[in-house]
C-alpha positions as CSV (number, residue, x, y, z in Angstrom):
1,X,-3.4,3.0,-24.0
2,X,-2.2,6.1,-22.1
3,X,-1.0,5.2,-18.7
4,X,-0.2,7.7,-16.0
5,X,1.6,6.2,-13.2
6,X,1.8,8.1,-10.0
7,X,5.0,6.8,-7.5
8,X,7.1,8.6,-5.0
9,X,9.0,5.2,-4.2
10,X,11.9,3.4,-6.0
11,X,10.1,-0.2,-5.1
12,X,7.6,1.2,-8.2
13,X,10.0,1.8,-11.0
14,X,10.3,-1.8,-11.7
15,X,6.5,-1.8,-12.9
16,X,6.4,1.4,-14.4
17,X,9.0,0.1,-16.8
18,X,7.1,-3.1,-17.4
19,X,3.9,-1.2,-18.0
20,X,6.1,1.5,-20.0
21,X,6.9,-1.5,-22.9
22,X,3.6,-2.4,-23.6
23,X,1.8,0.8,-23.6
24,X,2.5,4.7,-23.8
25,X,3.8,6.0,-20.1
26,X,3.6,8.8,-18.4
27,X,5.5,8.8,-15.2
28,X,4.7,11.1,-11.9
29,X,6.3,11.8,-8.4
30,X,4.9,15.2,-7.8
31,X,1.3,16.6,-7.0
32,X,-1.0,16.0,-9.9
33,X,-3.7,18.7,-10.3
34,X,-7.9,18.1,-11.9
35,X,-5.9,20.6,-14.7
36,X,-2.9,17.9,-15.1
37,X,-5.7,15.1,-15.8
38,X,-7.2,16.9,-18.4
39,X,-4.4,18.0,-20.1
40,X,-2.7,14.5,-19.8
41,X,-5.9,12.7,-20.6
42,X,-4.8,9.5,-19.4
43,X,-7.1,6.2,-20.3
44,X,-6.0,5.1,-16.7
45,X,-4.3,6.4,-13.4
46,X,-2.1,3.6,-11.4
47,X,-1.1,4.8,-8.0
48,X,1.9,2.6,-6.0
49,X,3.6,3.9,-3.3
50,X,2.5,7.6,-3.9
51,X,2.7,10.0,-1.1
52,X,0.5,12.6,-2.4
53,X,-3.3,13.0,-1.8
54,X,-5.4,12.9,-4.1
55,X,-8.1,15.5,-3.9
56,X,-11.7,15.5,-4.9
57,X,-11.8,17.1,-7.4
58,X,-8.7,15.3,-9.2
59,X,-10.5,12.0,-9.1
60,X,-13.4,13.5,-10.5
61,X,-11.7,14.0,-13.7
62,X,-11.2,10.6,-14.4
63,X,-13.9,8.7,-12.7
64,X,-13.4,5.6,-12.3
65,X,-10.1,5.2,-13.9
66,X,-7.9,5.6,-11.2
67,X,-6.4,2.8,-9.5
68,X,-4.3,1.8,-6.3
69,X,-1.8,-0.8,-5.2
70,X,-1.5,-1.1,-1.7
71,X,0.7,-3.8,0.4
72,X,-2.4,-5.2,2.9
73,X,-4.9,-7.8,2.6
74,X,-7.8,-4.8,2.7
75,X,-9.9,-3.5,4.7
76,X,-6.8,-4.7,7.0
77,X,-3.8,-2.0,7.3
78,X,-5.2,0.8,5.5
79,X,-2.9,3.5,5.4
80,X,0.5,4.1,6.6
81,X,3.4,1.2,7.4
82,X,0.7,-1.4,6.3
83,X,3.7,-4.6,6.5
84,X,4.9,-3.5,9.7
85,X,1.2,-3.1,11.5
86,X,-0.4,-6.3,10.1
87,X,2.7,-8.3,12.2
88,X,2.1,-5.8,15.5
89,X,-2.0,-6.6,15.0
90,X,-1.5,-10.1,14.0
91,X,-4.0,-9.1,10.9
92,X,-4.5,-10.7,7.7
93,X,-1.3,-10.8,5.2
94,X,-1.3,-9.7,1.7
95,X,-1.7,-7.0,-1.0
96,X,-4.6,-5.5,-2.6
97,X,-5.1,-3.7,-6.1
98,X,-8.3,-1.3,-5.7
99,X,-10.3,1.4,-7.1
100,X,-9.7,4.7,-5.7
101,X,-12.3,6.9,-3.6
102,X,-12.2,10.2,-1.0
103,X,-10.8,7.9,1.4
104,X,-8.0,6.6,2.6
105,X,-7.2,3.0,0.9
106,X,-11.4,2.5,1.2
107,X,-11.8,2.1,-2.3
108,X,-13.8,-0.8,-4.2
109,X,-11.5,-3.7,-4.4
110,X,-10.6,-5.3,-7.8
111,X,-8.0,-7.7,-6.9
112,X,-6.2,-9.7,-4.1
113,X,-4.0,-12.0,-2.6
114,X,-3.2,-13.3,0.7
115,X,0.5,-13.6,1.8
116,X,1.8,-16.1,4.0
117,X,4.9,-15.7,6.4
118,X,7.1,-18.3,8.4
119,X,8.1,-15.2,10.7
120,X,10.3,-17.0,12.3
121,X,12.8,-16.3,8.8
122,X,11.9,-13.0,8.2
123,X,12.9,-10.2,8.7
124,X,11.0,-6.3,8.3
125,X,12.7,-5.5,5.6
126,X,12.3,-9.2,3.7
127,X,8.6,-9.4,4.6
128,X,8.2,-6.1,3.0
129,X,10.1,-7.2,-0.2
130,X,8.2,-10.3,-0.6
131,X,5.2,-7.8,-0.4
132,X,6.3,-5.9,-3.0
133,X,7.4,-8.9,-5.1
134,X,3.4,-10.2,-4.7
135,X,1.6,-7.0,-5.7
136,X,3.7,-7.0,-8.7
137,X,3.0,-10.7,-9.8
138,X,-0.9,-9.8,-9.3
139,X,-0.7,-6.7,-11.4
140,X,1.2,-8.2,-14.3
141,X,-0.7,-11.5,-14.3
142,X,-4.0,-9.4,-14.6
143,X,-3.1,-6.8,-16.7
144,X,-5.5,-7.3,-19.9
145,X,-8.0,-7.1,-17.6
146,X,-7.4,-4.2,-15.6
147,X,-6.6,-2.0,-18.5
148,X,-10.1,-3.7,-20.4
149,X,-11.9,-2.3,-16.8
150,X,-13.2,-6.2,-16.8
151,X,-13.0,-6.7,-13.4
152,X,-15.9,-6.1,-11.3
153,X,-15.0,-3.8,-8.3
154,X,-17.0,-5.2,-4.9
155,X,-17.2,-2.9,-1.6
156,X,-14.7,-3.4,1.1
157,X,-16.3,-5.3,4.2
158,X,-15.3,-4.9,7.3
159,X,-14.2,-2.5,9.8
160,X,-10.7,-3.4,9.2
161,X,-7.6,-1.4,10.3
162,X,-6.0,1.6,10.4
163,X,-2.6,3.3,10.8
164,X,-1.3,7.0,10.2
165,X,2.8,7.3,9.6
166,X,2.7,9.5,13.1
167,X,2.0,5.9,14.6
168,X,5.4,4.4,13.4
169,X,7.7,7.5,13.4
170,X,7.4,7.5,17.3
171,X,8.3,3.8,18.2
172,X,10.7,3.2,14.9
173,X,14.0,3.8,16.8
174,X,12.8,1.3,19.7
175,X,11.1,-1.0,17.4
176,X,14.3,-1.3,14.4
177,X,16.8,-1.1,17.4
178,X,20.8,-1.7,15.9
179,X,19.5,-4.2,12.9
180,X,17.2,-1.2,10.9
181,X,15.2,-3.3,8.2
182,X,16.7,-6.0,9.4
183,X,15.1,-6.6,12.4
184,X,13.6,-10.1,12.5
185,X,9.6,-10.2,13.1
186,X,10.1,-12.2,16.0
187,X,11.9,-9.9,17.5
188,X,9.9,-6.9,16.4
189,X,6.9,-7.9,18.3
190,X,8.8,-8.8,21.1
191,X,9.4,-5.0,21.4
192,X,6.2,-4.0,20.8
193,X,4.6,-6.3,23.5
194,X,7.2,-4.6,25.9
195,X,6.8,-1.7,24.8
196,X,2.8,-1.6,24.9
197,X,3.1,-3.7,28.7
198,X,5.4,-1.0,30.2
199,X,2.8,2.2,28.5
200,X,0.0,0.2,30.4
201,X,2.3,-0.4,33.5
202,X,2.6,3.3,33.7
203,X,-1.1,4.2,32.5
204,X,-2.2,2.1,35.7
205,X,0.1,3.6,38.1
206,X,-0.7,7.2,37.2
């Protein structure tokens, strides 16, 4: 089987080298075009961690056949930062493995898992790992299938959540403080709860 697998993080390579020994590979960071799809003629499209969109009429190339892995327990956290905003919402915990549509992480679902934390022993950046660690496992251990197509897909349910990157990039400084990554959750909502008591503080006073 042809396998195009679309990335633009590190956190990916690990499962594009364990797909890459069991079937023919094609790797991808940059923009991939309707024209790249039918030149490439891939028997299946895995998107993790890519920053790219994926337009219309690229996914109507290869109906069906594409396929995302996204660190949320869906329709919770679609979208950007989806570890750091399921802490910050106390929303369901976990990754999902999903067929890809027009919208943003709103595909059919195929697979999932829930995640559990002790946050107190976390930290951001261990919490995201462990993440990673569990979308891997779910891929792997369902592999035959996926590539077969014998999973049913079944509609997402749910109003759920959503985040854009804009959302993050304006509290990160405030939120990471000194420790970066390693900020432990506990403390990272602490911030947030300050943070979102003195905007309301000031909302009323105005």
């Amino acid at each position: 089987m042809k396998v195009l697998f679309l990335t633009s993080g590190e956190q990916a390579r690990r499962l594009a080298g364990w797909i890459g020994e069991r079937e023919t590979l094609i790797l991808r960071e940059t923009p991939v075009s309707a024209q790249d799809i039918a030149t490439l003629a891939p028997d299946l499209i895995v998107s993790h961690s890519y920053r790219h969109i994926l337009r219309r009429d690229v996914l109507a190339a290869a109906p069906d056949r594409f396929i995302n892995l996204h660190i949320s327990l869906l329709p919770y956290n679609r979208g950007a930062d989806p570890n750091l905003w399921s802490f910050l919402d106390a929303t369901p915990k976990g990754v999902s493995i999903h067929l890809i549509d027009e919208g943003i992480d709103t595909g059919p679902l195929l697979l999932q898992r829930e995640v559990s934390f002790v946050e107190g022993s976390e930290t951001l950046g261990s919490s995201y790992a462990k993440l990673q660690q569990a979308i891997n496992d779910l891929f792997v251990e369902n592999w035959s299938s996926l590539r077969d197509g014998r999973i049913a897909p079944r509609v997402q349910s749910g109003a759920g959540t959503f985040h854009r990157g804009s959302e993050f990039a304006v509290l990160k400084d405030a939120l990471l403080g000194n420790e970066g990554w390693d900020v432990p959750i506990t403390v990272l909502r602490q911030r947030y709860r300050a943070m979102s008591a003195d905007a309301a503080g000031a909302g009323g006073s105005a």
